[in-house]
C-alpha positions in Angstrom: 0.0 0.0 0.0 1.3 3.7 -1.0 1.3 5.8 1.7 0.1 9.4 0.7 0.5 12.1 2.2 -3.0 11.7 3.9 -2.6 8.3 4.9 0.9 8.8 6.5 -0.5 11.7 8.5 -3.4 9.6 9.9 -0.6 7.2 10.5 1.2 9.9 12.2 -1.8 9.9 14.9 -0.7 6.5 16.5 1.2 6.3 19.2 2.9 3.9 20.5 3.8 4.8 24.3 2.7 4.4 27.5 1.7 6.6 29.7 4.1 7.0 32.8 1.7 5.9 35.5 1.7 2.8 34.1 5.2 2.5 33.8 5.5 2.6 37.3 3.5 -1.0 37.8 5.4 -2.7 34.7 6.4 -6.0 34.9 8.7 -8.7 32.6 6.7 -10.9 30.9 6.1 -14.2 32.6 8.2 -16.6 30.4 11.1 -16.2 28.3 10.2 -14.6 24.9 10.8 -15.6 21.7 10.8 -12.9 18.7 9.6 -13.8 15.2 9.0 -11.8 12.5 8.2 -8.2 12.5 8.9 -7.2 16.5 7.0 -4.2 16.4 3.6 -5.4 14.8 2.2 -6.6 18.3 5.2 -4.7 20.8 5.5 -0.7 21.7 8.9 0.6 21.4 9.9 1.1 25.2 10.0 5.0 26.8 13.4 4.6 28.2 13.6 6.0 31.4 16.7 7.5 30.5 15.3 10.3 28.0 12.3 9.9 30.3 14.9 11.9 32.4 16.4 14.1 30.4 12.4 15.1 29.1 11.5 15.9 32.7 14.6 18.2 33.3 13.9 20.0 30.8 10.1 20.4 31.3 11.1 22.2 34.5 12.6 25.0 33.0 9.6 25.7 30.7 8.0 28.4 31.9 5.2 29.1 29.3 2.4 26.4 30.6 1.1 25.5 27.3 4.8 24.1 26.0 5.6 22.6 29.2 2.3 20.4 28.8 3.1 19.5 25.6 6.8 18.8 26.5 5.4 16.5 29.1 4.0 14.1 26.5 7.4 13.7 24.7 8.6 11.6 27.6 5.8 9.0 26.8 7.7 8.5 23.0 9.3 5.2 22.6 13.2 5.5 22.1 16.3 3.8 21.7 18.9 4.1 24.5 22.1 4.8 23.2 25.3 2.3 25.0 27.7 4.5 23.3 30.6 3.4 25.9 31.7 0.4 27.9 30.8 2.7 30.7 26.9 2.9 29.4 26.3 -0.6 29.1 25.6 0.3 32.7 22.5 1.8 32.3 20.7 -1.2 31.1 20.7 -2.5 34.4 17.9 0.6 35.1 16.4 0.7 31.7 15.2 -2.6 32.0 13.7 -2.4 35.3 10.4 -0.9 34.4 10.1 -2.6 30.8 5.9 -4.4 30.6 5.9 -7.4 28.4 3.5 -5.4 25.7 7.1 -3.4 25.4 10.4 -4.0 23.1 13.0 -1.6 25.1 15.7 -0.8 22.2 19.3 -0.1 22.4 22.1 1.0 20.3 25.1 -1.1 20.1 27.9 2.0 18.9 31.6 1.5 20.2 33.9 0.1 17.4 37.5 0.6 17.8 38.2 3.9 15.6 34.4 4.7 15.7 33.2 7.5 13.3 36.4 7.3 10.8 35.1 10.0 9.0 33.9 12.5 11.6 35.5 13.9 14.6 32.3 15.5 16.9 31.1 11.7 18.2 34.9 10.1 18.1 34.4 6.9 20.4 36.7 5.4 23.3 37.8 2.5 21.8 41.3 2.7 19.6 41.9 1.2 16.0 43.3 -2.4 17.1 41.4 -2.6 20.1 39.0 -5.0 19.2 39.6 -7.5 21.3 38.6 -5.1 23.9 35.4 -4.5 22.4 34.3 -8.1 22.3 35.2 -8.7 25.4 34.7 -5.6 27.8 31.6 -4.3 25.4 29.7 -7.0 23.5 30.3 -10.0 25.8 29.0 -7.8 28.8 25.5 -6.8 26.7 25.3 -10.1 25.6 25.5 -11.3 29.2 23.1 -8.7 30.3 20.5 -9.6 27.8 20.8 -13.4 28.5 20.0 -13.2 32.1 16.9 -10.8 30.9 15.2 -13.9 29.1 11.5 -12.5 29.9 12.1 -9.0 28.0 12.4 -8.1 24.3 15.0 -6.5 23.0 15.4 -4.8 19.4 18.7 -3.8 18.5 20.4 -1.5 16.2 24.3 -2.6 15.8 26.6 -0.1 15.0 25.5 3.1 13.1 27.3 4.8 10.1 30.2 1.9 10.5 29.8 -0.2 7.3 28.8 2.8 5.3 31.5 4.4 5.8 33.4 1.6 4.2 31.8 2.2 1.4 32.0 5.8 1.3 35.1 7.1 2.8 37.5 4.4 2.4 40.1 6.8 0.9 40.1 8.5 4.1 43.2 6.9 6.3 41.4 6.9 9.5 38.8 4.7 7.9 41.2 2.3 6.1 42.8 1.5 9.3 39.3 0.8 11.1 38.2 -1.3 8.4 39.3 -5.1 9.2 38.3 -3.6 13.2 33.9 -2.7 11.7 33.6 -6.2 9.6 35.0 -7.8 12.7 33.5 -6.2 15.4 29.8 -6.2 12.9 30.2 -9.8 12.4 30.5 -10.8 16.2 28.2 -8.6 17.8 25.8 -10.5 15.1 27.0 -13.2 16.1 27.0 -12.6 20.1 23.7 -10.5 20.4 21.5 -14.0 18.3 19.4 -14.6 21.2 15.9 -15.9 21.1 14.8 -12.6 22.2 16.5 -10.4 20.4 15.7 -8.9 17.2 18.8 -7.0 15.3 19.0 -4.3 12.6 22.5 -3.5 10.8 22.4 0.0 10.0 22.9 1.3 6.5 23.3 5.0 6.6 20.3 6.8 4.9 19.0 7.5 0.9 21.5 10.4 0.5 24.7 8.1 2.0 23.7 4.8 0.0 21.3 6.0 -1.7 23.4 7.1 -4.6 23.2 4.6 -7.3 27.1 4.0 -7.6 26.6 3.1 -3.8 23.7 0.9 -3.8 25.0 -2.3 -4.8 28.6 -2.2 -3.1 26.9 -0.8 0.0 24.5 -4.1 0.0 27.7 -6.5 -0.4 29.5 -5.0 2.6 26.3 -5.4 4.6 25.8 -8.4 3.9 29.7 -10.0 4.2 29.1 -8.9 7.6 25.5 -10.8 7.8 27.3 -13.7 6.7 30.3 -13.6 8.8 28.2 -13.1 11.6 27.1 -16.8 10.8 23.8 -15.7 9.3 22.0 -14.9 12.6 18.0 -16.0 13.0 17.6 -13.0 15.1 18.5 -10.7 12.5 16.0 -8.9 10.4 17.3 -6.2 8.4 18.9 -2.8 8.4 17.9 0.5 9.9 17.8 3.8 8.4 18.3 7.7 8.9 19.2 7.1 12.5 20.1 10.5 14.2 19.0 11.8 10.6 16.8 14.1 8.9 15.3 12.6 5.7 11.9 12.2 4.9 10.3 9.1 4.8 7.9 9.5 1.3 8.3 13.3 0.2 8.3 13.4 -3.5 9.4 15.0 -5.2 12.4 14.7 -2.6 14.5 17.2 -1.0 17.0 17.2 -3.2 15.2 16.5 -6.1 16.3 19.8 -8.0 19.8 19.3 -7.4 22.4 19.5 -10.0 23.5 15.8 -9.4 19.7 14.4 -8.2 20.2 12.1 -11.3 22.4 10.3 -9.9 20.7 9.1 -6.6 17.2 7.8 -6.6 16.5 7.3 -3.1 15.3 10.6 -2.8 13.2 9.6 0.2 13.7 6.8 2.6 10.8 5.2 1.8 12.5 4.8 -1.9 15.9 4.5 -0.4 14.8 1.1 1.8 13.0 -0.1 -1.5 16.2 0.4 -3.5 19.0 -1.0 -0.8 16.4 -3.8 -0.2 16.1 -5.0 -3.0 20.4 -5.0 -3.6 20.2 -6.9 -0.3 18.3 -9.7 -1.1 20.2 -10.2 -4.4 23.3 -10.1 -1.9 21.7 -12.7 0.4 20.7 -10.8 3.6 17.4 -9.9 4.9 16.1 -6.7 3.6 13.4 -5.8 6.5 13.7 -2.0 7.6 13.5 0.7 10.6 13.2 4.1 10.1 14.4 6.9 12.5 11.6 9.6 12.4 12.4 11.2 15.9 13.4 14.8 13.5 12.5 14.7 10.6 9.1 16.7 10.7 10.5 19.6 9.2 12.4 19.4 5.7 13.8 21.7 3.6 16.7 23.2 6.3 19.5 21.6 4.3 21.7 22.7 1.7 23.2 19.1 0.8 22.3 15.8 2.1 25.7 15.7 3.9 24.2 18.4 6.4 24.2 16.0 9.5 24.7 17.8 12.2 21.7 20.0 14.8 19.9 21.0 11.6 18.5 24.7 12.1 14.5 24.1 12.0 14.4 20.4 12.6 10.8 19.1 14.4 10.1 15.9 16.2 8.7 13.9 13.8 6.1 11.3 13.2 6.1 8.5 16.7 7.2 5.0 16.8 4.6 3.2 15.2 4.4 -0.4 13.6 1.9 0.7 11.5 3.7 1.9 8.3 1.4 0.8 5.8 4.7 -0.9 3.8 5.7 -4.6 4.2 9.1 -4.2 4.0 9.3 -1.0 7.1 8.9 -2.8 10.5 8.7 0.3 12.4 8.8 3.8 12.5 11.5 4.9 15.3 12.8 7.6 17.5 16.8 6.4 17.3 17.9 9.6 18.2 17.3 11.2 21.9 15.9 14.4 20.4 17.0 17.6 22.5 20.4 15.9 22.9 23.2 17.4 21.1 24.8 15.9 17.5 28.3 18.0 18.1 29.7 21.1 19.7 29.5 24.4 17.5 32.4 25.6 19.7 34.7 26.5 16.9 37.7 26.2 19.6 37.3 22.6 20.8 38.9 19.5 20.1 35.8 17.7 18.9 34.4 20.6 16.8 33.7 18.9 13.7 33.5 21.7 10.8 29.8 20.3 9.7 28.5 21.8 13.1 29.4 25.0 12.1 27.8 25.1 9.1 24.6 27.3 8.0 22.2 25.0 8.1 23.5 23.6 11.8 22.2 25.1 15.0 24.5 27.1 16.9 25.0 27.5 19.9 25.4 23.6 20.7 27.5 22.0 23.1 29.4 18.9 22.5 27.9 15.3 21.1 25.4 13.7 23.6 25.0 16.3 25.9 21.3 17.7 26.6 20.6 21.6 24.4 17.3 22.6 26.2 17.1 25.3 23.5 16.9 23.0 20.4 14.4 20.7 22.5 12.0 23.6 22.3 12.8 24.3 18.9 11.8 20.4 18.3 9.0 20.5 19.8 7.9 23.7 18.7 8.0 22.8 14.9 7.1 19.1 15.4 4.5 17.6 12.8 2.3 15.9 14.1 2.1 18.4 16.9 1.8 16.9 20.4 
């Protein structure tokens, strides 16, 4: 079924999120669960009680009444909870105390050794050649942690913007020298993280990374060498997309559609883009099944070239996590991005500025990657579509 612009508004209206009273009285569910298919047809995408958190801080310093009641409601918004260090992993311990059983609490699996070869504003901990660190001090301890957790669900996304940037900034040095360290460390944590209730999704970037047309087949073949290295996992379903990203999921004709080099990238949209990729990734032997990050993309337009990645100026909250996409091949519409926290410091002087967050298009003033910007929280929520 095409979703139309009418249609993916009324889809808009669903959300999937619980309100927090209820929260408070959740409980596992009473045997061990075992995922099949799509894991967000019949399960709500968890309200971590981490950006529950960070939501409520910042609904304390809202002093116009009308906001601050809308503000309220974003904490009820399924997200994923970001395990971004070794140090992190830690917080699953509390996120998956108040997890119900009608719930699927997601997490982000995003330490590679060299992590973010092409960027400096989100550099990880972890050092080119340190992967035996990672398997063992970061993978091995979620995959632990999950284990013992038999009675909740778990969807995972493993590693964003690591295999695409094989793909696309391989000439870059940094990125050469992380390469053998991403198919590795991809391959086991598919490997390590196949658990009965577990369901995975490699990430793939977005339609204006691997979306170009020279990218879409070499892009599916990395993916899926590390599918298949990863011993062809059960638990694993697919890819995600435009995670932390911007892109509209069926605009047409797409942002970028006018461009002087639109001709050579079809994704336009994601909507095309998981179509496209999908269907390179079945030829490639992998399972095609799809996420989509719509946590701020309400607003398009702000950019002036898909590469614009970082705070966009003008960005809303955009449509809630929903299972209802009204396409076979999209699981779920997601929030994989914590909106209101920072993509990368606009601080010109530090040692993380990264020159995209300085840009025109790029909020300023921001503080560094991760940490909470109350004033671009408003701004989200201000221009979010649907409105809360």
């Amino acid at each position: 079924m095409k979703v139309n612009a009418v249609a993916f508004a009324a889809l808009a209206s669903t959300v999937y999120a619980a309100p927090a009273q209820e929260l408070d009285q959740a409980s596992a569910c009473a045997s061990a669960v075992t995922l099949t298919g799509n894991p967000f047809a019949s399960r709500t995408l968890h309200p971590n009680s981490f950006f529950r958190s960070e939501v409520e801080s910042a609904v304390a310093q809202i002093s116009d009444s009308t906001l601050a009641a809308s503000a309220k409601k974003v904490a009820d918004v399924g997200s994923f909870l970001w395990m971004d260090t070794i140090e992190n992993v830690g917080k699953f311990d509390e996120a998956i105390k108040d997890v119900p059983c009608s719930n699927i609490l997601g997490l982000v699996v995003y330490d590679l050794p060299g992590r973010d070869c092409a960027a400096k504003a989100s550099n990880g901990e972890l050092k080119v050649g340190e992967l035996s660190k990672y398997k063992s001090d970061y993978i091995d301890v979620i995959a632990a942690k999950i284990k013992a957790q038999p009675n909740i669900a778990f969807a995972l996304i493993i590693e964003p913007d690591s295999l695409p940037n094989l793909v696309t900034n391989i000439n870059l040095t940094t990125c050469t020298n992380s390469a053998s360290g991403y198919r590795d460390g991809v391959a086991y944590a598919l490997k390590s993280l196949n658990l009965p209730n577990v369901m995975m999704y490699m990430d793939a970037g977005h339609g204006g990374w691997l979306g170009w047309n020279d990218n879409l087949k070499p892009g599916a073949q990395e993916l899926a060498k590390a599918y298949k290295a990863g011993g062809s996992p059960k638990q694993f379903r697919g890819i995600s997309t435009n995670i932390a990203g911007w892109n509209a999921y069926d605009l047409s004709p797409g942002e970028f559609a006018k461009a002087t080099d639109a001709q050579w990238n079809k994704a336009q949209n994601e909507k095309t883009f998981v179509s496209l990729f999908g269907a390179e990734l079945k030829t490639a032997g992998m399972p095609n099944y799809a996420i989509i990050d719509t946590g701020r993309n309400g607003v398009t337009g702000l950019r002036n070239e898909w590469g614009d990645w970082c705070n966009v100026n003008g960005a809303g909250f955009g449509v809630r996590p929903t299972g209802s996409t009204g396409n076979s091949q999209v699981d779920a519409f997601v929030w994989g991005k914590p909106g209101g926290e920072s993509d990368g410091t606009s601080d010109t002087t530090a040692t993380r500025y990264d020159s995209f967050c300085g840009k025109e298009s790029a909020y300023k003033p921001s503080p560094e990657a991760g940490q909470w910007n109350q004033a671009y929280f408003e701004m989200l929520l201000k221009n979010a579509k649907p409105a809360f």
